[in-house]
N, C-alpha and C positions, 0 to 999 in steps of 0.2 A: 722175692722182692715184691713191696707195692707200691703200685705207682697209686697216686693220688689227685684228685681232681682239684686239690686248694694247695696253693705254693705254701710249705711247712715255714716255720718259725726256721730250724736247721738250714733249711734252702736259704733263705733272705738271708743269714748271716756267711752261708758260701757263696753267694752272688755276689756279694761285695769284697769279698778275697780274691773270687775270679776277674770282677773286674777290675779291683786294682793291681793284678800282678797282671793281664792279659790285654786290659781294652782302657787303660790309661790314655796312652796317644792313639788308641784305635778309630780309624772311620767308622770301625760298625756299630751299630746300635745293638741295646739291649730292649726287648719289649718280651715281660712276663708271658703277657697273656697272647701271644701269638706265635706262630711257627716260621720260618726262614721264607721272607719276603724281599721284593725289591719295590721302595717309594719312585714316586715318579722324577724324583730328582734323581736318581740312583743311587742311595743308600740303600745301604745291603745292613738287614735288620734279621736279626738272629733272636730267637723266642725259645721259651721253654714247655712250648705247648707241641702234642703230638696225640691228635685224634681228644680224648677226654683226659690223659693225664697232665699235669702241670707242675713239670718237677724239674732240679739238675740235672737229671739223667736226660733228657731230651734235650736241653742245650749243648751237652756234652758232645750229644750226638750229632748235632750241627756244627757244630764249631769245628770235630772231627770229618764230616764231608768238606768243609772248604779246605781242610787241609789236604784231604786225599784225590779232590780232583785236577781238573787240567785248568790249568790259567785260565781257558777260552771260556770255562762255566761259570766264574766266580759271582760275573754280573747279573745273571741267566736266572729268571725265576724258577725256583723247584731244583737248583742246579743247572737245567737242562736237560735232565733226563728225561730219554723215553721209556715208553711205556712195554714197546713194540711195535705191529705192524698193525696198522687202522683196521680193523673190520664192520663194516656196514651189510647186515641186514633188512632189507624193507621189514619194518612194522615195531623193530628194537631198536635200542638205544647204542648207539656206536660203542664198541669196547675195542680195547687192544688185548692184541694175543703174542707174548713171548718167544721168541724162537728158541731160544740159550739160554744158562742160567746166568748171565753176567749181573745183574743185577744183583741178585744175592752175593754172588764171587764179592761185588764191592763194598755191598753189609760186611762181610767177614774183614775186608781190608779196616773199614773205618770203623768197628767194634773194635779192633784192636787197637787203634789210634786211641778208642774212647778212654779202653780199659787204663790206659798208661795216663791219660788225661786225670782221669776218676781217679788212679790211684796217687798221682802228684797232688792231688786235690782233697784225699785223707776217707776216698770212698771205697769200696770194692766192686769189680766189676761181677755178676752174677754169670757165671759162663751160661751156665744150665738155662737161668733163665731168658738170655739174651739168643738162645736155642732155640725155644719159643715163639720168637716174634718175626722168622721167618716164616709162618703160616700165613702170616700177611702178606707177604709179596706176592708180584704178580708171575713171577715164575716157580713161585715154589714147588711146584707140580712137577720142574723140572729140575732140582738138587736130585742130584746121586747119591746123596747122602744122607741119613736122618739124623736128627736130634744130636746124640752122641759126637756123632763125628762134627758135624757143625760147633757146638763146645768147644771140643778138644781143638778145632782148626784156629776158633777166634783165640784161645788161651794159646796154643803153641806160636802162633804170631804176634802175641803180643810180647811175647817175649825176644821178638828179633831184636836188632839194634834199629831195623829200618823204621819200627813202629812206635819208640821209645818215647819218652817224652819230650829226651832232649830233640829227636829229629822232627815230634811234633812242632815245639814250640820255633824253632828256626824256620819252617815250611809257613805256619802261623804269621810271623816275622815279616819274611817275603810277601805273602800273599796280601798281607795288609800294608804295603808299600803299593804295591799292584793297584791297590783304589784309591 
């Protein structure tokens, strides 16, 4: 899979399928060229951007975190997640340090949320490469598992019922009732 740094011709004409079968009556906003922000009036804005790429796959993947979290985050910028536990150095730059892998554990959750998402939507989810992008996390140091089994775990979950589409889009439902 590439990801790409210019929204495709392909993108613009599924963004408009997504958002009339998804964000019709929706509060949330759409904005291309940015990542999942909250305006200061509290619109909750959902983008397709994610570090340099600028594609479906990364609204996908937002739109798949609001469904997989807890009510209390929905309004919360970044989610609300942390990072971990604060560490302060004299002379560096403050960083967080991870205790547990939950962070990733909840990639796995909302990749499969994704996958079911993507594929109601006529795309395929790349197991292998969605494997990958756990090098980015900030606990990745701390998965039990490599490559492989992170694949298999987001692909075998996506196939539960809890992750399906239909249980996306009804959570989706809810959740945008909630705002």
């Amino acid at each position: 899979m590439i990801l790409s740094e210019k929204f495709t011709t392909a993108d613009r004409k599924l963004l408009g399928v997504v958002r009339a079968e998804l964000f019709q009556d929706s509060p949330i906003l759409i904005e291309v060229e940015t990542n999942q922000t909250i305006r200061d009036d509290g619109t909750l804005v959902l983008g397709c951007r994610a570090g340099p790429s600028l594609d479906m796959f990364n609204l996908f993947h937002e739109m798949s975190h609001l469904v997989e979290i807890d009510d209390a985050r929905i309004q919360q910028y970044g989610w609300g997640f942390k990072m971990g536990r604060e560490v302060n150095i004299p002379g560096y730059p403050t960083f967080y340090e991870p205790s547990t892998w939950q962070p990733s554990q909840r990639e796995i959750r909302v990749m499969a949320y994704q996958a079911n998402l993507m594929k109601h939507f006529g795309r395929e989810m790349d197991f292998a490469y969605c494997s990958t992008l756990f090098k980015y996390m900030v606990d990745h140091y701390l998965i039990p598992h490599g490559e492989r089994w992170l694949a298999r775990e987001i692909e075998r979950r996506s196939e539960l019922p809890k992750y399906s589409f239909e249980a996306f889009q009804k959570e989706w439902l809810r959740k945008n009732e909630l705002l």
